[in-house]
Backbone bond lengths (Angstrom), bond angles and torsions (degrees), N, CA, C in turn:
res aa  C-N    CA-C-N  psi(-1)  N-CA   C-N-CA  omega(-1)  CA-C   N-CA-C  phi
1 X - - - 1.447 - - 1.516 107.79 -
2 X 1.283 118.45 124.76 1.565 118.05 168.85 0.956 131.42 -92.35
3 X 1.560 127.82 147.77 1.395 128.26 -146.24 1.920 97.00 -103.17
4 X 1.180 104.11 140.70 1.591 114.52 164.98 1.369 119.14 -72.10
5 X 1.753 136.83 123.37 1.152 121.78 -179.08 1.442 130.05 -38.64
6 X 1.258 144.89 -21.81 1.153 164.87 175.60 1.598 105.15 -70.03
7 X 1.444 119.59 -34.62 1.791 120.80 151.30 1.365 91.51 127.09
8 X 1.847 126.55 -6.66 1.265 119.74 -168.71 1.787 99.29 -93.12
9 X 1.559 100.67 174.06 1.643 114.94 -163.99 1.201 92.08 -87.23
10 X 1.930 116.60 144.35 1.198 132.80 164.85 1.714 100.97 -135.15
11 X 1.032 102.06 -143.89 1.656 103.70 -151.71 1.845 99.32 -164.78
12 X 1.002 115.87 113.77 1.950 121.73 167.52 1.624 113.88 -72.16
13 X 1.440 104.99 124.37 1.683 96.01 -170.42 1.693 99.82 -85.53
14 X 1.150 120.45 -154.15 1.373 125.11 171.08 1.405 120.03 -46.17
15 X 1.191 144.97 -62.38 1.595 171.04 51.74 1.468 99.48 84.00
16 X 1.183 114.36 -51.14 1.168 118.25 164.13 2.171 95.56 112.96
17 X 1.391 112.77 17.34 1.536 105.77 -159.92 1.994 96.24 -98.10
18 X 1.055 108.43 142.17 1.348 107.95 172.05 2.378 106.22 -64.59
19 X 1.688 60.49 130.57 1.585 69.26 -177.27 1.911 107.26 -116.52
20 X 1.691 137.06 133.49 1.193 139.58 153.43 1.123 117.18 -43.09
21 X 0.904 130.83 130.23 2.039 128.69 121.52 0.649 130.52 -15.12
22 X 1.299 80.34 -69.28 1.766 101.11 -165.00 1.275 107.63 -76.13
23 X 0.973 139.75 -7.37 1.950 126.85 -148.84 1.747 92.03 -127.85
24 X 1.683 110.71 -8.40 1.630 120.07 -172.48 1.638 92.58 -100.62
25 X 1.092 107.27 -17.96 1.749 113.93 -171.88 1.920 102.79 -86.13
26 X 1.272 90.12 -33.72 2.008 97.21 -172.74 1.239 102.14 -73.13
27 X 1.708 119.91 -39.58 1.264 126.05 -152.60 1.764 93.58 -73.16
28 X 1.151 111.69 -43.84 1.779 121.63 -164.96 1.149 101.95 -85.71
29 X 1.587 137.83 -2.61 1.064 134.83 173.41 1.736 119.53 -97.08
30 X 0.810 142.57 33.14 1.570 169.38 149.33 1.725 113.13 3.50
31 X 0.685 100.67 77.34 2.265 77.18 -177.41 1.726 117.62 -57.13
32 X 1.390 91.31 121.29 1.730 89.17 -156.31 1.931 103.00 -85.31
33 X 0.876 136.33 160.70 1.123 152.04 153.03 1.670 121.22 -18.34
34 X 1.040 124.13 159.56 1.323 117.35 170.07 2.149 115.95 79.62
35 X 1.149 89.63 174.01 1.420 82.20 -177.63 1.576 146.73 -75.14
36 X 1.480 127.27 156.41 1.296 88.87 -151.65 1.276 96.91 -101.50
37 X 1.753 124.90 168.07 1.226 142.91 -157.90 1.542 116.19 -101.13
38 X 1.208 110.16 121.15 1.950 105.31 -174.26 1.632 97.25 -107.12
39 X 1.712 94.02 136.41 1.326 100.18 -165.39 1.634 97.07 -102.55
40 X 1.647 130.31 137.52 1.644 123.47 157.80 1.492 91.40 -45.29
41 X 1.710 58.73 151.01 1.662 84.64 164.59 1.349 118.18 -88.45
42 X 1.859 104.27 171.97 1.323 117.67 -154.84 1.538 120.22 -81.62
43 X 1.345 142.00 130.83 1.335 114.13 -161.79 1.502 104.05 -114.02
44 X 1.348 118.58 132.13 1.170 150.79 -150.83 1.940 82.92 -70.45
45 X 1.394 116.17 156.12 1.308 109.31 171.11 1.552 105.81 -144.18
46 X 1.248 123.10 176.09 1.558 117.86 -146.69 1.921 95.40 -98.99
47 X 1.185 124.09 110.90 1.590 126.94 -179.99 1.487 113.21 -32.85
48 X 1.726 114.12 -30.66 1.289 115.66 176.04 1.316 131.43 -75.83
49 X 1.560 113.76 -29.12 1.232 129.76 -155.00 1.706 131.84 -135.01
50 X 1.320 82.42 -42.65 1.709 115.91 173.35 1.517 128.34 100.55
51 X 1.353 104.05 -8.13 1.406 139.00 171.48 1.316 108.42 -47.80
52 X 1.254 122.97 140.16 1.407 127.67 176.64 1.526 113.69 -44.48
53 X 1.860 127.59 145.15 1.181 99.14 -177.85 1.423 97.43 -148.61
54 X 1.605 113.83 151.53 0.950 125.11 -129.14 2.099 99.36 -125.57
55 X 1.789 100.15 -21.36 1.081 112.34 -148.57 1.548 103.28 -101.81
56 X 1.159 149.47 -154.12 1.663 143.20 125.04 1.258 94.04 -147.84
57 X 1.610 121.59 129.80 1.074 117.97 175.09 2.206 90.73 -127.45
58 X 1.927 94.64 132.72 1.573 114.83 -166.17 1.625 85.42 -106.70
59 X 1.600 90.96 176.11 1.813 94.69 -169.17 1.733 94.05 -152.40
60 X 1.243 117.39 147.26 1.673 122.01 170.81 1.385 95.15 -132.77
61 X 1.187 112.83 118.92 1.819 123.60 -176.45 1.616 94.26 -73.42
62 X 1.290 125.86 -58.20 1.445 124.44 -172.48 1.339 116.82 -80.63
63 X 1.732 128.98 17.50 1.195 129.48 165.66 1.497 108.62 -113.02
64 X 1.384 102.10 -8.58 1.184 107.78 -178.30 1.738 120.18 52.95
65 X 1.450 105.39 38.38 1.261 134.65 -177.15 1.767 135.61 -121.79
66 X 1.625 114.10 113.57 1.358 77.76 -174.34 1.795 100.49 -121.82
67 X 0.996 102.57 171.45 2.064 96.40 -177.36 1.773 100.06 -133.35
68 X 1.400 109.56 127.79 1.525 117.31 132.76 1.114 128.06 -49.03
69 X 1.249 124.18 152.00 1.431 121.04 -174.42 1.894 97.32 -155.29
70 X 1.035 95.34 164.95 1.933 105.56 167.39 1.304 101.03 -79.06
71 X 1.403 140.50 150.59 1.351 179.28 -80.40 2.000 83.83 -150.21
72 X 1.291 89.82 -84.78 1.579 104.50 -173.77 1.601 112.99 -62.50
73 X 1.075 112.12 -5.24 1.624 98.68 -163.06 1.673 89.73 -126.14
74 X 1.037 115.40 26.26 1.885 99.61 -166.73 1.819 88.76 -95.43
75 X 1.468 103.69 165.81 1.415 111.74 -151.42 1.648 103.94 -127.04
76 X 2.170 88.18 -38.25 2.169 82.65 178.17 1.187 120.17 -79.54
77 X 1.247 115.10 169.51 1.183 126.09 -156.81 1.978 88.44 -100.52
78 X 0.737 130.90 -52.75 1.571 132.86 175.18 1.532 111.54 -84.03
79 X 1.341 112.64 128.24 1.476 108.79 164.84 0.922 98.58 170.75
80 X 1.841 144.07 -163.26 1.123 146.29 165.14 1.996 113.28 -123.30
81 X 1.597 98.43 148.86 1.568 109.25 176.56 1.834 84.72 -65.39
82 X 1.261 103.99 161.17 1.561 115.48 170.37 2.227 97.34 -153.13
83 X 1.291 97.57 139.66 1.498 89.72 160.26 1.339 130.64 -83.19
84 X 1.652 128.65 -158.19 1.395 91.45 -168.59 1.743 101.10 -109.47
85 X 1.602 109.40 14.05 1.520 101.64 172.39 1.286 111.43 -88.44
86 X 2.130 132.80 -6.25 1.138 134.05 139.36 1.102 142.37 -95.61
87 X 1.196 107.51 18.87 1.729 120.09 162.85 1.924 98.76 -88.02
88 X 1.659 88.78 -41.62 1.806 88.57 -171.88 1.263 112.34 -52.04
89 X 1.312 117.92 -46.15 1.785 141.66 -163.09 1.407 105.87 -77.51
90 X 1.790 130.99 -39.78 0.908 107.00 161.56 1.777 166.53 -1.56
91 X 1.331 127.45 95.31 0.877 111.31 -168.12 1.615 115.45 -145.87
92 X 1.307 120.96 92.17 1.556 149.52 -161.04 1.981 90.21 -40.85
93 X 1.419 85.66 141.75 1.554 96.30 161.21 1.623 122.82 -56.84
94 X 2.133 110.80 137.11 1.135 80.43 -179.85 1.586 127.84 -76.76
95 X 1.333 102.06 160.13 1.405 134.18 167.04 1.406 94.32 106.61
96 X 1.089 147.79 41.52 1.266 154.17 -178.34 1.594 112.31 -133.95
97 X 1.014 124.23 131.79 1.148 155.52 -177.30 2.207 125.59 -64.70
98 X 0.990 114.55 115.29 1.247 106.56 -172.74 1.335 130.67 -102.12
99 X 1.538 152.41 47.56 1.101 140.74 -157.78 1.495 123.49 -67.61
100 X 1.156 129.81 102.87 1.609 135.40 -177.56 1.971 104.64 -76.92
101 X 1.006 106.74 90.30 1.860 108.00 -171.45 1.680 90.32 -104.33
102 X 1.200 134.86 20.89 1.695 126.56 171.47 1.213 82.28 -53.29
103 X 1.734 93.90 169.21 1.875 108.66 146.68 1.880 108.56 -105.55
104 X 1.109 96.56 163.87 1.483 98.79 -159.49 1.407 83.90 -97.76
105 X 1.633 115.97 137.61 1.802 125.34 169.97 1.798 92.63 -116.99
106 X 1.541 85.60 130.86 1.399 118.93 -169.68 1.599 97.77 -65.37
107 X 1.398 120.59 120.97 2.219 103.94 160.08 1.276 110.02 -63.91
108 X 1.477 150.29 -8.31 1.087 109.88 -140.79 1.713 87.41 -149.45
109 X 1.414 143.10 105.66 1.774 136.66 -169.34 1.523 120.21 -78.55
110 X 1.351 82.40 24.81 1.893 94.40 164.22 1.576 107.39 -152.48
111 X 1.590 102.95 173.97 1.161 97.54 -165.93 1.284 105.02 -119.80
112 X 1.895 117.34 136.99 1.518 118.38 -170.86 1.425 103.08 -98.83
113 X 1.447 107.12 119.44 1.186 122.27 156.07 1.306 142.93 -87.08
């Protein structure tokens, strides 16, 4: 394999001429015409399982604290997606602390009296 002056890996075609990657990757990469395409969004999946996830549960080693949070509303920057049959199951090391901050979604769009 031959090396590109810059020290990164390239590749000799038939011909024997040093050929890029990178510069064969730009060339085939083109922005084509027409309109452009919006992709959904990406769905977060559960660290345990892979299952869609719904939950974020963050951690402070020196508060000895850990919190659930909503999917959409979580705030730390470190933690893991969890779904909600391991957010439910959850259960913090002892001497550690648990804050459940979900919001609670109602089963039922009326109210039983």
């Amino acid at each position: 394999m031959g090396r590109r002056p810059g020290g990164g890996a390239g590749f000799r075609d038939g011909s024997g001429a040093s050929v890029d990657p990178a510069g064969v990757v730009a060339e085939q990469c083109q922005e084509l015409p027409g309109p452009s395409v919006t992709l959904p969004p990406m769905v977060s999946r559960c660290a345990r399982c892979g299952n869609p996830a719904a939950t974020f549960m963050s951690y402070d080693y020196a508060e000895r604290a850990v919190w659930l949070e909503d999917l959409t509303t979580a705030t730390a920057e470190s933690g893991h997606p969890l779904c909600v049959d391991h957010a439910d199951r959850l259960t913090p090391p002892m001497g550690w602390t648990l804050t459940d901050r979900r919001s609670v979604t109602p089963l039922f769009a009326f109210d039983v009296a």
